[in-house]
BALUMTOR-663098 format. One record per atom (N, C-alpha, C): y, x, z. Coordinates in steps of 0.02 Angstrom, whole numbers, plus 50000, padded with zeros to 5 digits. Layout:
<rs>
YXZ ...
</rs>
This chain:
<rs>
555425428653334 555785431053393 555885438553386 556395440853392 556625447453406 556525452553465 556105456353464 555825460153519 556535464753554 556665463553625 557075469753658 557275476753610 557805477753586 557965481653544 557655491253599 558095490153666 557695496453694 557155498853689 556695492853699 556015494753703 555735497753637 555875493253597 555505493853521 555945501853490 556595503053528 556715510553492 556205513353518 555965514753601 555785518353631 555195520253616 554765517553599 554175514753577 554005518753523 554395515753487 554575519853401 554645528653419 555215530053455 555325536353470 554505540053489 554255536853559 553665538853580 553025541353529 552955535553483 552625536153433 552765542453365 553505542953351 553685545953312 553475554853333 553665555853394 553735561853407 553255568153400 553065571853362 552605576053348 552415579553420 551895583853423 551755585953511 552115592153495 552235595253543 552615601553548 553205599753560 553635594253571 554115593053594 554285591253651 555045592753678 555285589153722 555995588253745 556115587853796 556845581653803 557395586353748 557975583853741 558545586953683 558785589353734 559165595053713 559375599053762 560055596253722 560525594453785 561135594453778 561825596853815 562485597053788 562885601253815 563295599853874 563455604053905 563985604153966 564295597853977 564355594754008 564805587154030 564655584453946 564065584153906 564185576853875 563405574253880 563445567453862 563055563653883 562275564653857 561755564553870 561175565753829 560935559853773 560695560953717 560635555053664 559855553953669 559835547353658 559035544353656 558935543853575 559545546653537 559395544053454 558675546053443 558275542653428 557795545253361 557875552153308 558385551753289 558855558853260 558745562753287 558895564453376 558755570353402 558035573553407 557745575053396 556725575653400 556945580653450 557435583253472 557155589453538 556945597353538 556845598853576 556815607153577 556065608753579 555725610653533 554995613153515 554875618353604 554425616153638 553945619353689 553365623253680 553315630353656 552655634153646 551975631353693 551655626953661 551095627653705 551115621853753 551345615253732 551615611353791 551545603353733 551585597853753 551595591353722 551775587653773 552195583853734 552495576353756 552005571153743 551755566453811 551385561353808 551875554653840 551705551053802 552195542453839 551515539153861 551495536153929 551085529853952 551305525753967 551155519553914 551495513153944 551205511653998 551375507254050 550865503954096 551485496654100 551015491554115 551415485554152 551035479154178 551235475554211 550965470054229 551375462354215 551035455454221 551325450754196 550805445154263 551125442454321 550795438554364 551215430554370 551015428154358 550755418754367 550535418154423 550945412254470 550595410754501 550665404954516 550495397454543 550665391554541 550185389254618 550685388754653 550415386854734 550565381254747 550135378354786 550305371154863 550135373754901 550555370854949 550535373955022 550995367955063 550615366655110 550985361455173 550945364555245 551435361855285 551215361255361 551275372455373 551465376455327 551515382855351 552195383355401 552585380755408 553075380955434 553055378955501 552525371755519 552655369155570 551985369255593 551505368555552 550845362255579 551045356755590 551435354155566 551625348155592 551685342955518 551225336855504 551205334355442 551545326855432 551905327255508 552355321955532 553045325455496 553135331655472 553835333855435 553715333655368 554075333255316 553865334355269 554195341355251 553635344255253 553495353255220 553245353155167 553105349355133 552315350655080 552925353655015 552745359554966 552955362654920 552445364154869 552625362554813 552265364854756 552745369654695 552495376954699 552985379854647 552595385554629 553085388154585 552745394354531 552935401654550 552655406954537 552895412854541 552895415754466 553355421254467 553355423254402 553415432054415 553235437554415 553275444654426 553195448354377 553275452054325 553285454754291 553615463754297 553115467954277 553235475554271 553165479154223 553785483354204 553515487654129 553765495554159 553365499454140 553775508154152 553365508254104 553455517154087 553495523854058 553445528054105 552835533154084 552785538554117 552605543154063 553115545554086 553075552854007 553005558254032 552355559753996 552035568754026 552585575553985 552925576354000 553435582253967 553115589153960 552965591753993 552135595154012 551745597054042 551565602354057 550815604254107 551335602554175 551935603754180 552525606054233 552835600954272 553015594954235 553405589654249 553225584554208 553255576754246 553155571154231 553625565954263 554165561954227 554475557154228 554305549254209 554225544454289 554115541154262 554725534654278 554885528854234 555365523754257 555205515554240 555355511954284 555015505654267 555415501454295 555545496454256 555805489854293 555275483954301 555655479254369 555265474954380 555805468554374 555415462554376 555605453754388 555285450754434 555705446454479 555035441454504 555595435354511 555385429754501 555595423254523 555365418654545 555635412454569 555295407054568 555345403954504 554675401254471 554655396754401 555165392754403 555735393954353 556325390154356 556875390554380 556985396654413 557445401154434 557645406654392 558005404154364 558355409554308 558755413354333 559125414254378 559325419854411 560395418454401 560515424854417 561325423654415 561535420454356 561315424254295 561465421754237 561565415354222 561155410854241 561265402454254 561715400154296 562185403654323 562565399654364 563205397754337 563275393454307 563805388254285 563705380854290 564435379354302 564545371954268 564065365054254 564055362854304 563415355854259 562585357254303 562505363954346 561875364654353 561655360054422 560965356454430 560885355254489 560955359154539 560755352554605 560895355754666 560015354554661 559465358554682 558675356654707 558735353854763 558195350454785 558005349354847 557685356154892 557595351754948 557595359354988 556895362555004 556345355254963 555705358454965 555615362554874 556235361554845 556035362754742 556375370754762 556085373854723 556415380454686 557265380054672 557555386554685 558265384354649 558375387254576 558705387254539 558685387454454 559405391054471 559565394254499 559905401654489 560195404554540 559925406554580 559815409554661 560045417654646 560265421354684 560125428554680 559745433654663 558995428354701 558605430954702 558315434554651 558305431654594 557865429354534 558115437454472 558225443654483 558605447354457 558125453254420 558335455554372 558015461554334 558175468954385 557855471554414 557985478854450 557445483454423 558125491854431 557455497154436 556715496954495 556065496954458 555855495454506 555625503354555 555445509654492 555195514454494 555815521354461 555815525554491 556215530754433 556105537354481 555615543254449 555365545954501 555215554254446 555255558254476 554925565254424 554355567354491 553995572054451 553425573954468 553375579454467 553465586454503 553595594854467 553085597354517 552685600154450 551825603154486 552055610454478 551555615054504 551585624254514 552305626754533 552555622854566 553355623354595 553245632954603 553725634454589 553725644054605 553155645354607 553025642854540 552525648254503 551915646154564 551725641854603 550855641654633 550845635054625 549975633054594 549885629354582 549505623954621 549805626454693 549565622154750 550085618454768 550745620554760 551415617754758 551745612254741 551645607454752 552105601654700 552605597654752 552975593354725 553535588254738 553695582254699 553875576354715 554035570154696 554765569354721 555215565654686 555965564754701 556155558454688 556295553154696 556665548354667 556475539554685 556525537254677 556145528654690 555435529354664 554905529154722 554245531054699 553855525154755 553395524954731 552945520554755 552625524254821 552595520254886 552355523954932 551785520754995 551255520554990 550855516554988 550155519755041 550165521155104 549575526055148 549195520955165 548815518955117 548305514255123 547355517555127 547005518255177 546445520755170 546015517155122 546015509255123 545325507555069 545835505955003 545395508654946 545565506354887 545675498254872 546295495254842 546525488254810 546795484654904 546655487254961 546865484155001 547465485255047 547945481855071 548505483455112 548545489755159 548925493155167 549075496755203 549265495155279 549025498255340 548925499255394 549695497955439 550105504355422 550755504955410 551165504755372 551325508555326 551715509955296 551465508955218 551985503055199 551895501155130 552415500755090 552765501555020 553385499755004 553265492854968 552405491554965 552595482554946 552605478054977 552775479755070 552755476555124 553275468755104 553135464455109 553305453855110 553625455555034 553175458354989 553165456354923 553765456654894 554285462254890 554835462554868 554625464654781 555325463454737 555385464554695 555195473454672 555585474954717 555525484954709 554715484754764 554545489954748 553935491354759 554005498654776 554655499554801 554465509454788 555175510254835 555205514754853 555685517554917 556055526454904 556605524154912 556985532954879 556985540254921 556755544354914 556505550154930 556065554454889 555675559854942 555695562754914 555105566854961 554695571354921 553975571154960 553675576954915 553535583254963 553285589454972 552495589354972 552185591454919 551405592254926 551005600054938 550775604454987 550635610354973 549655606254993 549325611554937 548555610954941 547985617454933 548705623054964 548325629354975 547945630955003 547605628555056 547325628555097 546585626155107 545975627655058 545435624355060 545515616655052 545155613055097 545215605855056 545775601855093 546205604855141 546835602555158 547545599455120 547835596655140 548385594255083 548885592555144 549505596855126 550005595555178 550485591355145 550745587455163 551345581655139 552115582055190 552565585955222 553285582655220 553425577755154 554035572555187 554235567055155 554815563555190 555275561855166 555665557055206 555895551655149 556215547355166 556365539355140 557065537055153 557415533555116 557755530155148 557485523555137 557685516455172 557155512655176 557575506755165 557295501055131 557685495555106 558255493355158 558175493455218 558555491155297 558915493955317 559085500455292 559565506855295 559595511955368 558905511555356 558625516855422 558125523355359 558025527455420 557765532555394 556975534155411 556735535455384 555885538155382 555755543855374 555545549755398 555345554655410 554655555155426 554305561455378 553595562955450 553175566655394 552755569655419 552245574155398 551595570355391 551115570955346 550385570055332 550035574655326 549515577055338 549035580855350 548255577555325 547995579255248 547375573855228 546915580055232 546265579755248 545835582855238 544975581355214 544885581655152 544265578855123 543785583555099 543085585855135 542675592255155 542215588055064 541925594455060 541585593054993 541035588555022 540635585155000 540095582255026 539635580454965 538995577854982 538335578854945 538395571454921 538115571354841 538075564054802 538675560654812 538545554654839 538855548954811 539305549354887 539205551254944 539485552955005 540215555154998 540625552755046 541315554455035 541555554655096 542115559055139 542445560255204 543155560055193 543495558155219 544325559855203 544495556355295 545095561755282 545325562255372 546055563855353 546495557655375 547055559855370 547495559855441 547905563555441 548395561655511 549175561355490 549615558655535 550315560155514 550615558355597 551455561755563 552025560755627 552415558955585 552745551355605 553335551055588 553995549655637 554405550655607 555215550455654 555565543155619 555515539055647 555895533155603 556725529555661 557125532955624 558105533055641 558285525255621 558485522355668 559015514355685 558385509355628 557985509655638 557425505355631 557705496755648 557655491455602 557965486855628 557135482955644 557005480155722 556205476255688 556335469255735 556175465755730 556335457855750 555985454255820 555965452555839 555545450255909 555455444155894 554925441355934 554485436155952 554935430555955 555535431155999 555965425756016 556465424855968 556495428055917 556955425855863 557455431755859 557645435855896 558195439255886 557815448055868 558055452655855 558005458555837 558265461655889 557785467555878 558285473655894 558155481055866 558625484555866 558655494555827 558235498755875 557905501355833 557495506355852 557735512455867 558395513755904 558625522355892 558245526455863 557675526155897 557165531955869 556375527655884 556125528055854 555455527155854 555035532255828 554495536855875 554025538255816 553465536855827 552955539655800 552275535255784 551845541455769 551135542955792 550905547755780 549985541355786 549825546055699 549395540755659 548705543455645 548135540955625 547655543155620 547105540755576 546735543055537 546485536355488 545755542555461 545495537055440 544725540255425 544115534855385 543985537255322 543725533455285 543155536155258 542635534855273 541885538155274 541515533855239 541235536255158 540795533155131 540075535755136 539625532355140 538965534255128 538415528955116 538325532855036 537965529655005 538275521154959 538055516954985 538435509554977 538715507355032 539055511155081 539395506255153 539945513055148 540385509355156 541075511455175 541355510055231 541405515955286 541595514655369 542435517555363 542885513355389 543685517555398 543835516855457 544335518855474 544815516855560 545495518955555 545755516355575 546535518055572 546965515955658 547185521055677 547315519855727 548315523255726 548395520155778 549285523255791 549525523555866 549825525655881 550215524555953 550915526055934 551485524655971 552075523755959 552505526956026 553045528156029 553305530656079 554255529356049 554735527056090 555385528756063 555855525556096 556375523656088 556955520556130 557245515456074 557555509656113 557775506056071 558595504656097 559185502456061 559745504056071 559965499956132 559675495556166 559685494256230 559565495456292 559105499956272 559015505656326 558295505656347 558075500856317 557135498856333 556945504256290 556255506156331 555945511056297 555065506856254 555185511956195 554525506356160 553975512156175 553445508356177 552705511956218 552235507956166 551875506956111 551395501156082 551005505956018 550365503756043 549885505755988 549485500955954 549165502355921 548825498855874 548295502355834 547585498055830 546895499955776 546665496655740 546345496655695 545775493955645 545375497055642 544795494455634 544175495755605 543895491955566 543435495355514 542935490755470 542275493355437 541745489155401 541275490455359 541375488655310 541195493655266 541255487255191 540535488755157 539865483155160 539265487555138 539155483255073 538825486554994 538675483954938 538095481654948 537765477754963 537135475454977 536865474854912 537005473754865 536505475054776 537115476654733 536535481454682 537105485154635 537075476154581 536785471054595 536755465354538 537425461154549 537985462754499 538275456054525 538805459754596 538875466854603 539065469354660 539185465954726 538595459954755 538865458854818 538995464154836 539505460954897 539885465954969 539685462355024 539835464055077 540035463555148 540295466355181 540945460155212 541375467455257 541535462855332 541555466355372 541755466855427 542205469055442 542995466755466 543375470255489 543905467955567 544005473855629 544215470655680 544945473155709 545425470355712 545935473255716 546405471555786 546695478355813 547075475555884 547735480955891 548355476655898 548975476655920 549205474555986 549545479555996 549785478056062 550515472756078 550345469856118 551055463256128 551405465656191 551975464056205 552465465456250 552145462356304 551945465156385 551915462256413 552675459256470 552615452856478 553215449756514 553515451756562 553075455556605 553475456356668 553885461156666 553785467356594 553895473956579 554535470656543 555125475556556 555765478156529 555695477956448 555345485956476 555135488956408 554875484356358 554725488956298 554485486456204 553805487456206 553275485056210 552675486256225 552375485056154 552675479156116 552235478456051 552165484656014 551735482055971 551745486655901 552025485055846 552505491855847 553095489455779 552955492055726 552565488355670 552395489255622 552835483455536 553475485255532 553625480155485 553525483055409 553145485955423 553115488355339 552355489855335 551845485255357 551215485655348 551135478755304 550715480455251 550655474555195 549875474755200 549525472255256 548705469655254 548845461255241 548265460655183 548285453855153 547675450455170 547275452055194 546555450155201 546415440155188 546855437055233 546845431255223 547595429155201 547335423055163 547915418355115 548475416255159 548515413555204 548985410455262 549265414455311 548975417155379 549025421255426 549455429055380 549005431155321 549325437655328 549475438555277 549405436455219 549565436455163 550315437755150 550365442555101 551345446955100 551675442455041 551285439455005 551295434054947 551435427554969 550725423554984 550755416555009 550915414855063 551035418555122 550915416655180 551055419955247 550635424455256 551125428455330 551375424355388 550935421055412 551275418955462 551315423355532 551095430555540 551115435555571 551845437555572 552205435555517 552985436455529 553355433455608 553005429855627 553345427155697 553165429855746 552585437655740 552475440355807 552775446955769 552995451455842 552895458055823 552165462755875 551795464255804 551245466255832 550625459955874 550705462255945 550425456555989 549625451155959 549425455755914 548795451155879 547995455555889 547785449655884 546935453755890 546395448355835 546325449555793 545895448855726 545025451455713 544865446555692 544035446655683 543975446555612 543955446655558 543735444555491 542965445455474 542845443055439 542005442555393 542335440755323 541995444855264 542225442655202 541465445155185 541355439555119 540645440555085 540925438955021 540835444154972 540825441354889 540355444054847 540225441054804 539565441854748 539925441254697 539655443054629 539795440754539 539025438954517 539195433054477 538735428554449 538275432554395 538445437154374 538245441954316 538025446754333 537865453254299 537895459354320 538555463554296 538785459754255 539515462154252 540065459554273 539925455254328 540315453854393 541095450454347 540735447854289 541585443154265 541655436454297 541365432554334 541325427254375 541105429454459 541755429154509 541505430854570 541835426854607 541455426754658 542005421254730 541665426154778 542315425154807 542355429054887 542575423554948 542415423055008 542275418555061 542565423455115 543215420755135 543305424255197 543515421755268 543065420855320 543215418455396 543695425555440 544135419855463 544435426355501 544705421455577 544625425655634 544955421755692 545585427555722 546245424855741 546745428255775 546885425155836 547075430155898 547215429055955 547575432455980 548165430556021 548695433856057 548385441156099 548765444656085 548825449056151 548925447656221 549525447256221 549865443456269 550175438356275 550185431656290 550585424856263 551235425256274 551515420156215 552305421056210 552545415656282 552335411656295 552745408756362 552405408056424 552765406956473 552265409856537 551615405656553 551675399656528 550995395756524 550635394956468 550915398456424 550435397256346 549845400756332 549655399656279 548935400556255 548895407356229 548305409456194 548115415656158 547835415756103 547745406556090 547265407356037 547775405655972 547745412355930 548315408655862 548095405655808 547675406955767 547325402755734 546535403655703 546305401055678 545525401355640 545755398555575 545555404755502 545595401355451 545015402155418 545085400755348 544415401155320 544545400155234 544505405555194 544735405655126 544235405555066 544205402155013 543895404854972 544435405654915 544055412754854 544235415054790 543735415954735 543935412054691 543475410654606 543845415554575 543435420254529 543725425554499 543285425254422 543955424254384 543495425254315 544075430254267 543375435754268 543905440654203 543825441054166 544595438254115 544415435054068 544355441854003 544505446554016 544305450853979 544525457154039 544535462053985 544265469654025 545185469854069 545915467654044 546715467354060 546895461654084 546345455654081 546815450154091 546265445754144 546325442754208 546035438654261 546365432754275 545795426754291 546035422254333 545905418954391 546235418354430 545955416354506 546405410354515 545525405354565 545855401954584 545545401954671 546145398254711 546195401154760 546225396354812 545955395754877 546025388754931 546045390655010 546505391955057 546335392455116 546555388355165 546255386255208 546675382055265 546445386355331 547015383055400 546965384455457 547195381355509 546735381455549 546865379855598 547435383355671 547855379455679 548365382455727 548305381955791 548455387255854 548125387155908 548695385055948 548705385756013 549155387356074 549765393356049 549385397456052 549865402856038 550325401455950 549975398655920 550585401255855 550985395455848 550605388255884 551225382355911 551745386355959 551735391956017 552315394456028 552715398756015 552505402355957 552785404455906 553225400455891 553305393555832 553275388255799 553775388455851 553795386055911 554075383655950 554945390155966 554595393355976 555435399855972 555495401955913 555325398855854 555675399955804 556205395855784 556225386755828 556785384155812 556335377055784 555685376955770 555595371955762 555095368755789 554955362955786 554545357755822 553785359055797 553095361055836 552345362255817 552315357255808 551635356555762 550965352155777 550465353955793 549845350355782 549265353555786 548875352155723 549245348955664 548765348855606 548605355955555 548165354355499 547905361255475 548385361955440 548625368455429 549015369755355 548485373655303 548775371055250 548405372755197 548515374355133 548375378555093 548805383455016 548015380754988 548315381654905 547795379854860 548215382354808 547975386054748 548285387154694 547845390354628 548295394354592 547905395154533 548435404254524 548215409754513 548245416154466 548185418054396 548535420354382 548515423554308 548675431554304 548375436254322 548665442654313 548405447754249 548865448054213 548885455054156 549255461654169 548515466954173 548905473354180 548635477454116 549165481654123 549015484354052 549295492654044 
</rs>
């Protein structure tokens, strides 16, 4: 098989290039050359570094009854995922860093536009389709990096499709604002974002976005992390943002624009010792193009404690509350959060498998317990166990319930070396009052049976 001719120049180039180099300087209106031939303009005191990075994810799910609870329909689906990521991040030098990456994702067997000719099936409407839109090669990343901006080296800036991600705990979803919010292909959002860190242990951030929905994002961050003793850690961040014709969806099926929304945020992640305490809180304030005014906040809290360095058990605790529209009120009372990617459980919230939080805006109140251990002391065999209960804010119809569901997940984790894992994966739930009337203004008919996902992972990063 013949390897991608791009890659394997690039590669080659990367490898070839002696240090002290960098990009070819080329002339007035003509185009710049990637030849190998060109080696570039020698930098006193400076080297060119290439980092590959990429990923390669598998995934093969069942899942029934997410649609309805109802096992009197036939919902039941069995299919594959396929995601794949490659960039380059090339250190040019002490000054500037460019990095660019494309991504894939499909359904297994969805070949994308390219397949669309002549002779192909039609799927059924529970199978994958074998050449959908969906299924397409995009930039996923393309971003520079310019540190000691005028000459101080507290100064920096980011420009371009960059990954944007204000998540307080490490490997877990973000609060608000995520760019891998319901698992899109791109992972990164275009703008552009001001860093000054003159200031003792302060770090000021302006930033604005334009945003996949064709509204605008604006707002300031403010992080502040005080030195602290041993293994102890503090970080305190705040922000304002301004977010322009915001499109976000309601409860009853229809949408509406946010003229203006903003949101003034707060977050705090306190380690000590082996327990990790965070909080993240928001309030909201803005008008929407109907003339209702939106008023809705929203918090989390959690623990996360290592109870033995053997095998790293954890324990976490985490409790979360959104505000829901109340009925009698005009006004937007929820909390409009559509670009928060918390995954905690497989079904309910999951931006991958599941999400069934897509049918409220905001309006939720969450309990979780998660416990995981590794069988070893090098933690290459682990399962994690997670109970979680959700309940309305406020109910969607004037006699309905509050209770939305109780699930309950487990995850087998075996790594199979230091780049490559496999998980396998099982959650079901139970559906309440409240997410049958959900179910119910979304257009289709509840039940009350469990729905339930079961599958298998493969992820290589590299």
């Amino acid at each position: 098989m013949i390897a991608p001719r791009p890659v394997v120049a690039l590669l080659a180039l990367a490898a070839a290039l002696p240090a002290g180099e960098a990009a070819a300087v080329t002339r007035f209106n003509q185009p710049a050359t990637t030849s190998e031939f060109a080696p570039g303009r020698p930098v006193p005191g400076a080297g060119r570094q290439v980092v590959v990075q990429g990923m390669l994810n598998l995934d093969s799910v069942q899942r029934s009854n997410d649609r309805d609870a109802n096992s009197e329909t036939s919902d039941h689906r069995g299919y594959g995922i396929l995601h794949a990521e490659l960039g380059f991040k090339l250190h040019l030098d002490e000054r500037a860093t460019v990095a660019v990456g494309v991504g894939y994702r499909s359904d297994i067997g969805d070949y994308g536009p390219s397949n669309q000719r002549p002779g192909n099936p039609t799927p059924r409407p529970n199978e994958a389709p074998v050449a959908s839109d969906r299924a397409q090669l995009v930039l996923a990343h393309a971003y520079v990096h310019l540190k000691e901006m005028f000459g101080l080296e507290e100064l920096g800036a980011l420009a371009g499709r960059m990954p944007v991600r204000w998540n307080l705990v490490q490997n877990r979803g973000a609060f608000l604002y995520d760019a891998r919010a319901d698992d899109p292909v791109i992972g990164a959002w275009d703008g552009a974002r001001i860093s000054y860190s003159g200031i003792d242990e302060w770090v000021f951030s302006p930033w604005i976005y334009r945003l996949p929905d064709a509204s605008v994002l604006g707002g300031l961050t403010i992080d502040w992390q005080p030195m602290t003793a041993g293994s102890d850690r503090l970080f305190l961040t705040g922000l304002i943002t301004e977010h322009r014709d915001a499109v976000v969806p309601r409860a009853q099926g229809a949408a509406f624009t946010a003229a203006r929304l903003r949101t003034y945020g707060f977050g705090l992640d306190w380690r000590i010792g082996e327990t990790d305490l965070w909080f993240d809180g928001a309030a909201q304030r803005g008008d929407a193009l109907g003339g209702q005014r939106i008023a809705g906040y929203g918090a989390e809290a959690g623990v996360d404690w290592q109870f033995t360095p053997y095998g790293k058990g954890r324990l976490a605790a985490i409790a979360g509350f959104q505000r829901g529209d109340d009925p009698a009120t005009r006004d937007i009372e929820s909390f409009v959060a559509p670009w928060e990617s918390i995954s905690d459980t497989l079904i309910v919230e999951h931006e991958q498998y599941g999400e069934l939080t897509r049918l409220l805006v905001g309006n939720l109140l969450s309990a979780k317990l998660r416990f995981g251990i590794g069988f070893d002391e090098r933690d290459r065999w682990r399962i994690e166990l997670t109970a979680a209960h959700y309940r309305l804010h406020q109910p969607l119809a004037a006699d309905g319930g509050r209770e939305f569901a109780s699930e309950l997940d487990a995850v087998l984790r075996w790594q199979y070396t230091y780049n490559v894992q496999l998980r396998l994966f099982g959650g079901v739930a139970e559906p309440g009052a409240g997410l049958r009337d959900a179910i119910r203004l979304s257009g289709l008919v509840p039940g009350d049976d469990l729905i339930w996902i079961f599958g298998g992972n493969l992820n290589v990063s590299f």
